[in-house]
Kinemage of the C-alpha trace (Angstrom):
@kinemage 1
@onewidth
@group {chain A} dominant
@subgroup {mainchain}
@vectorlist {calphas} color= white
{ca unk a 1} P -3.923 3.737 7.534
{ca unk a 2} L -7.322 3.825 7.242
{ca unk a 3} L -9.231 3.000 3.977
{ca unk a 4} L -12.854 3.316 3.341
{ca unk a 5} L -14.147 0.844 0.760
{ca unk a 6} L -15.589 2.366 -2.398
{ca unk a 7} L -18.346 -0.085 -2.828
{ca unk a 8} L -19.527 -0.775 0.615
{ca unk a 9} L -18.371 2.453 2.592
{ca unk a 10} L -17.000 0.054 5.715
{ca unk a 11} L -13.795 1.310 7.179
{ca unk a 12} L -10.927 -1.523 7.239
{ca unk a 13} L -7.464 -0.771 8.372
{ca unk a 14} L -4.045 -1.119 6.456
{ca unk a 15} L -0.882 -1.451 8.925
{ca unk a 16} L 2.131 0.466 8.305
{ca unk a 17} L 4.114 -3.221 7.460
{ca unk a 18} L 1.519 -3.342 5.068
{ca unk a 19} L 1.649 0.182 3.553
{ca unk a 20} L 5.586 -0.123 3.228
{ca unk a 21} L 5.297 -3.397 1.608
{ca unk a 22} L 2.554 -1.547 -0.975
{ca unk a 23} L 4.824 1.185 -1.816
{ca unk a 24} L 8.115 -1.429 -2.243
{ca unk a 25} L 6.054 -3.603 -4.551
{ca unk a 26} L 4.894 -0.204 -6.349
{ca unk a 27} L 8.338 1.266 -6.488
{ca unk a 28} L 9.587 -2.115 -8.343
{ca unk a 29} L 7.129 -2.637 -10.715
{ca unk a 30} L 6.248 0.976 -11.577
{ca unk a 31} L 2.872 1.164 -10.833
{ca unk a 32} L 0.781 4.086 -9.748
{ca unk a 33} L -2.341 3.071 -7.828
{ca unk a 34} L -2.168 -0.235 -5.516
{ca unk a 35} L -5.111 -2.679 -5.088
{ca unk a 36} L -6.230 -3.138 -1.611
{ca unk a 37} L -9.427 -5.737 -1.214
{ca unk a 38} L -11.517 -4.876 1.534
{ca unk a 39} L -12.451 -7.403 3.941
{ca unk a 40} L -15.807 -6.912 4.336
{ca unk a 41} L -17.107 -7.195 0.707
{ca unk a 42} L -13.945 -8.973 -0.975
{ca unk a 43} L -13.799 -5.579 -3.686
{ca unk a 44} L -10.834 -4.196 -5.063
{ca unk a 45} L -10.071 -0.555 -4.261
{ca unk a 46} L -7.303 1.612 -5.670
{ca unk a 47} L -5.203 3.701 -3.343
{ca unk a 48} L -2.755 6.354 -5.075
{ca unk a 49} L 0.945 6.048 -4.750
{ca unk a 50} L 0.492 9.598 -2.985
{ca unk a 51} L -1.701 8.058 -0.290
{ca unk a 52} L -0.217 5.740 0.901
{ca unk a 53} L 2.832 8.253 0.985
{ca unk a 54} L 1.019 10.409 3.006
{ca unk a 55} L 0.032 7.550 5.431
{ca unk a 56} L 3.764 6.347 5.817
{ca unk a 57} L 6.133 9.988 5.810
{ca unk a 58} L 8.836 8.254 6.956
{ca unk a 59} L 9.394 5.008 4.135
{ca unk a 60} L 12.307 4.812 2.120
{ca unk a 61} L 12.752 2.321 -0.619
{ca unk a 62} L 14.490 -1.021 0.527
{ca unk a 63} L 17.906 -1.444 -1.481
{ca unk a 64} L 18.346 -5.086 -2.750
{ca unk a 65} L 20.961 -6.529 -0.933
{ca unk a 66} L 23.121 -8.294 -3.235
{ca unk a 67} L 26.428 -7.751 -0.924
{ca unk a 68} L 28.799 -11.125 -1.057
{ca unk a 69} L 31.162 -11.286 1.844
């Protein structure tokens, strides 16, 4: 996914590992926007849960395994 910071307008890159983890960690805690800090000036930038949606179609939330065998 590609991001453009807000505050210094350089493109920087979020991989889809990292866009799955986003929406996981939003899905758990409830949040709606997710902070991602852009390399190049260290600044926090909020991406909408509907964002990074659109950037990975095919996540599904991760069930907790909590299986004993």
């Amino acid at each position: 996914m590609q991001v453009r910071c807000q505050h210094c307008h350089r493109p920087f890159a979020l991989g889809k590992e990292a866009v799955h983890q986003a929406l996981d960690m939003m899905k758990a805690e409830n949040l709606n926007h997710y902070t991602a800090h852009c390399p190049h000036c260290r600044r926090a930038n909020k991406l909408s849960y509907e964002e990074l949606l659109r950037a990975a179609p095919d996540w599904q939330k991760q069930k907790e395994s909590g299986t004993s065998t």
